[in-house]
C-alpha positions as CSV (number, residue, x, y, z in Angstrom):
1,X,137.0,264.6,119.7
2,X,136.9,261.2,118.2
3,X,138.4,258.2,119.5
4,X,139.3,255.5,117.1
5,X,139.4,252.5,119.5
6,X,140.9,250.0,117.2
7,X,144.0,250.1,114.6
8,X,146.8,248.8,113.5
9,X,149.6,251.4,112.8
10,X,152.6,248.9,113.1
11,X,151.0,247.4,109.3
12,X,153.3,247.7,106.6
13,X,150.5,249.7,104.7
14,X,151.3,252.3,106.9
15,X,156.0,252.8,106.0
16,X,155.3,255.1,103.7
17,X,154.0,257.8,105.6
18,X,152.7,256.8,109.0
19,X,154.8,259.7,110.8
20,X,153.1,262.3,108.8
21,X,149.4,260.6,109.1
22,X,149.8,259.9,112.7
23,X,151.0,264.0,113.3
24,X,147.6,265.2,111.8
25,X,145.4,263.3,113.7
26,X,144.6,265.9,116.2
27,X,144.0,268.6,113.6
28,X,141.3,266.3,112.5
29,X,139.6,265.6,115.4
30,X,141.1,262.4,116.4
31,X,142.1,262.8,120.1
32,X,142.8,259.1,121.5
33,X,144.0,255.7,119.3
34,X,144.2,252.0,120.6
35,X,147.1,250.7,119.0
36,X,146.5,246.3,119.8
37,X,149.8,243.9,118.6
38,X,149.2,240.7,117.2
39,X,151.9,239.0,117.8
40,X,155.2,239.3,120.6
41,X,157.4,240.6,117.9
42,X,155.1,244.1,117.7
43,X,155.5,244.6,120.7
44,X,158.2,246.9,121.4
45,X,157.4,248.6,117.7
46,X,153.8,249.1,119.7
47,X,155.5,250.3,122.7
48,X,157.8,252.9,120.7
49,X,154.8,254.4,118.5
50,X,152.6,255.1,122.5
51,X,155.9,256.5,123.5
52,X,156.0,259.0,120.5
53,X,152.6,260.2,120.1
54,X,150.8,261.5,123.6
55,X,146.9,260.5,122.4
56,X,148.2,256.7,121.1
57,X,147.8,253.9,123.8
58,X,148.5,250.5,123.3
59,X,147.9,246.5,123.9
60,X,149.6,243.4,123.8
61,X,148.5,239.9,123.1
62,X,148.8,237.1,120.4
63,X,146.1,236.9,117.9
64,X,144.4,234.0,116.8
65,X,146.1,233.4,113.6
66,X,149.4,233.9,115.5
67,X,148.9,231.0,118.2
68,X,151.5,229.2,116.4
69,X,153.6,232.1,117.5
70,X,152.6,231.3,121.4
71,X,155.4,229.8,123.3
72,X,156.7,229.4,126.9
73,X,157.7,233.2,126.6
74,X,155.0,234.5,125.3
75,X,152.8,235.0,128.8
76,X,156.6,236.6,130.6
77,X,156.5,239.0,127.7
78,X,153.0,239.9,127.9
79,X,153.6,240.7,131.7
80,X,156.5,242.7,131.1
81,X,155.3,245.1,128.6
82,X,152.1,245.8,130.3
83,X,153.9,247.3,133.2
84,X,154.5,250.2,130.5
85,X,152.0,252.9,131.2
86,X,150.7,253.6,127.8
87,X,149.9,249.9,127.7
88,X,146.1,249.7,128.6
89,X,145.0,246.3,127.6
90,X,145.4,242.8,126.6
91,X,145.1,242.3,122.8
92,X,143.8,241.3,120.5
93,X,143.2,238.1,121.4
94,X,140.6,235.5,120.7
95,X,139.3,233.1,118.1
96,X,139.0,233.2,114.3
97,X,137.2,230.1,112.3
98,X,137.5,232.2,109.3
99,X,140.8,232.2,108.0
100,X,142.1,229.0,110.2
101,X,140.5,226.2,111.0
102,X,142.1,223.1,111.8
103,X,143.8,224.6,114.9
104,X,140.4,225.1,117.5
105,X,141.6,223.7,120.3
106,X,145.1,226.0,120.5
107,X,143.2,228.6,119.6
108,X,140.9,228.0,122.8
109,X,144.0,227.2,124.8
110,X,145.8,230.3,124.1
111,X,142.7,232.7,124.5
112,X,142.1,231.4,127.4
113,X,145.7,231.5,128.7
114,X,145.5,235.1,128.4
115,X,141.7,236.2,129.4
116,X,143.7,234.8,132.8
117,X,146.5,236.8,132.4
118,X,144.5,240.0,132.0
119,X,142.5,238.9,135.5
120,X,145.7,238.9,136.9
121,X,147.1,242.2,135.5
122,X,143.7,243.9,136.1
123,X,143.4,244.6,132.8
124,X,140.5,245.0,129.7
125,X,141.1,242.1,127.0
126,X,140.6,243.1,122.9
127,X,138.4,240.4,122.0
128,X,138.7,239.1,118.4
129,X,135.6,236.8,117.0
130,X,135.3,235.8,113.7
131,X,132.8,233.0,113.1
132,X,133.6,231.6,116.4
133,X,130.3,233.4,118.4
134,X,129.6,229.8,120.8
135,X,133.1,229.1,121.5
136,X,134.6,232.4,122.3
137,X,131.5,232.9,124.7
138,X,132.4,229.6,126.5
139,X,136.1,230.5,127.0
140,X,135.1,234.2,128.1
141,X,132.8,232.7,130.4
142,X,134.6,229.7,131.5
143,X,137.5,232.4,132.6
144,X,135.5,235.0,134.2
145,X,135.6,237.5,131.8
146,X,133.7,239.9,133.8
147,X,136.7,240.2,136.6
148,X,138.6,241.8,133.8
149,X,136.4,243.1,131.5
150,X,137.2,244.6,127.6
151,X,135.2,245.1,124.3
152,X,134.5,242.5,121.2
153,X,136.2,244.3,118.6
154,X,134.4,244.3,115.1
155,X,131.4,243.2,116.6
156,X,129.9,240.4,114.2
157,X,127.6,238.7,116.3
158,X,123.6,238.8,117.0
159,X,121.8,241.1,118.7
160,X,121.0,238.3,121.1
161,X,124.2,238.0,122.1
162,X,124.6,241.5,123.0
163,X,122.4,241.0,126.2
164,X,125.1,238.6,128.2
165,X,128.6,240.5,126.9
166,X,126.6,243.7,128.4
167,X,125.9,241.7,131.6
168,X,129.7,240.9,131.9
169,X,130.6,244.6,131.6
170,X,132.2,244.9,128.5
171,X,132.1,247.2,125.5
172,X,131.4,246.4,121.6
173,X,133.0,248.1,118.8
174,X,131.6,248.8,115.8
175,X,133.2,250.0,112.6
176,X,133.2,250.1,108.7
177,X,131.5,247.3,108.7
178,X,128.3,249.0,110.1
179,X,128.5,251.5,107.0
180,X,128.0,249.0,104.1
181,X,125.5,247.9,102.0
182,X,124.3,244.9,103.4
183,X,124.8,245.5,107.0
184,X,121.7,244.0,108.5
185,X,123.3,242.4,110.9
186,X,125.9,245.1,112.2
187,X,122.8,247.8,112.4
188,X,120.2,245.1,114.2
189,X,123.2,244.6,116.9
190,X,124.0,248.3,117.6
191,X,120.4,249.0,118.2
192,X,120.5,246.4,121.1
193,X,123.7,247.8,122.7
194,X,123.0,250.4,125.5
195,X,124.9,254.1,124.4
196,X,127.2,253.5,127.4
197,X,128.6,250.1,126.1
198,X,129.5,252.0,122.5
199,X,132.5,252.0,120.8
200,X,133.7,253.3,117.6
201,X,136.8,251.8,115.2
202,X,138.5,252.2,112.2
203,X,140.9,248.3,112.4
204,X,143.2,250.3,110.2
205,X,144.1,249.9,107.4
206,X,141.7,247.3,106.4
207,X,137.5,247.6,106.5
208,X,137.1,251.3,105.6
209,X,134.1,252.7,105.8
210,X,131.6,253.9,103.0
211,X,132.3,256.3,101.3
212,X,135.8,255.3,101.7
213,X,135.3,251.3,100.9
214,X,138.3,250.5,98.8
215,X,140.9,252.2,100.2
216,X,143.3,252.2,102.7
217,X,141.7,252.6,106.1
218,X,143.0,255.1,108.6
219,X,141.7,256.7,112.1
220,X,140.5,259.7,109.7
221,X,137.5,257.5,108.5
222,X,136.2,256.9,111.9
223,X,134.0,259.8,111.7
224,X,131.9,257.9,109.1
225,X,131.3,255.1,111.3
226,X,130.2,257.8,114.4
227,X,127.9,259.6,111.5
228,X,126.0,255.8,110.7
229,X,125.6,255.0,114.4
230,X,124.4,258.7,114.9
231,X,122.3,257.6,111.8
232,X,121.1,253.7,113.8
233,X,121.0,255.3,117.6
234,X,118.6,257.8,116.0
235,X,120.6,260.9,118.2
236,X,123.1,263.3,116.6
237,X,127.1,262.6,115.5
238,X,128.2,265.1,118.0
239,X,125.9,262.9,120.6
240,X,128.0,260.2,119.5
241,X,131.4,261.3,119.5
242,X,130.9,262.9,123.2
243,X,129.8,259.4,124.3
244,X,131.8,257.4,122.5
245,X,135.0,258.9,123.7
246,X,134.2,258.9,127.0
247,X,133.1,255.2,126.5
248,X,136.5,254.6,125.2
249,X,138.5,256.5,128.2
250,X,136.5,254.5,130.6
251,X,137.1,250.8,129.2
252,X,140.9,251.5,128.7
253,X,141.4,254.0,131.9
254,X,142.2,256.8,130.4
């Protein structure tokens, strides 16, 4: 079975029939979801969904484009919903220069606040970097990173940075973006990561996969994304499934 190790089903995209998607997951081969929050007021709706459906696990964290969201409470809460035992990491946190960028230095502050927290809790962190490659590496390894370990979600860095996030024991996830046209980068970086540091992801609802580009994303398109790195690891999807499930069970202690 396939595990989709990244998705957001709390997203308004998903009101108006996320009960009846969600039920026909494992008729379609999807047997485990991550299910990250972004922000402390998911939380409990993240909590609820785990509780309801047996192969859905969650995380909780703040986001980088909700560090404006980060208070005084914000670190309490994170501790007292990751007691819960569908709660398996802490995310997704980290940095995004994309969409935000006159904020750096709370983004930094925040990420690093809670790569600390996860040492403490023993947990995997969700690692979110867009356009931020030299400073979420500096953070990760200014705060140990590798006492807690996780996976770079999305992965949209270089091959050569694959060599020292495999060093610290973590995971990277590829997903739809590995599928389109011009994915140079996405392919020349999965070829570099080792079959045991693979994960798969959908980031429902948004970055569907080819042939689905356009749509609405769902954990029902994460079987194109196994078929393409099937397709770049040069073994078969099945191959790739097997692994990358185990892979996923493994970084979230399953």
């Amino acid at each position: 079975m396939l595990f989709d190790t990244h998705a957001h089903y709390n997203d308004e995209q998903f009101d108006g029939d996320r009960d009846a998607l969600l039920a026909s997951m494992p008729e379609n081969n999807v047997g485990l979801i991550m299910n990250p929050a972004t922000k402390a007021d998911e939380f409990d709706y993240v909590t609820a969904m785990c509780e309801k459906y047996p192969f859905m696990y969650g995380a909780v964290g703040i986001h980088p484009e909700e560090v404006n969201t980060f208070d005084g409470t914000s670190l309490d809460m994170i501790r007292r919903y990751a007691k819960h035992e569908k709660i398996r990491a802490i995310g997704e946190i980290g940095l995004d220069y994309y969409w935000v960028k006159d904020n750096k230095e709370l983004q930094k502050c925040v990420l690093a606040e809670q790569v600390d927290i996860a040492r403490e809790l023993h947990l995997p962190v969700i690692i979110h970097d867009r356009e931020a490659h030299g400073d979420t590496l500096d953070v990760l390894r200014e705060h140990k990173v590798w006492e807690c370990g996780g996976v770079f979600h999305c992965y949209s860095g270089s091959a050569e940075m694959v060599r020292e996030i495999i060093d610290w024991g973590m995971y990277i996830g590829f997903g739809g973006a590995l599928t389109f046209k011009k994915a140079q980068k996405p392919i020349a970086a999965a070829v570099a990561v080792p079959l045991d540091r693979l994960v798969i992801e959908t980031d429902s609802p948004y970055m569907a996969p080819v042939p689905m580009r356009g749509k609405r994303n769902s954990s029902l398109y994460v079987k194109y994304v196994a078929e393409k790195l099937a397709e770049v690891k040069g073994v078969s999807a099945e191959e790739i499934e097997r692994i990358t499930f185990e892979n996923g069970r493994r970084l979230y202690g399953i």
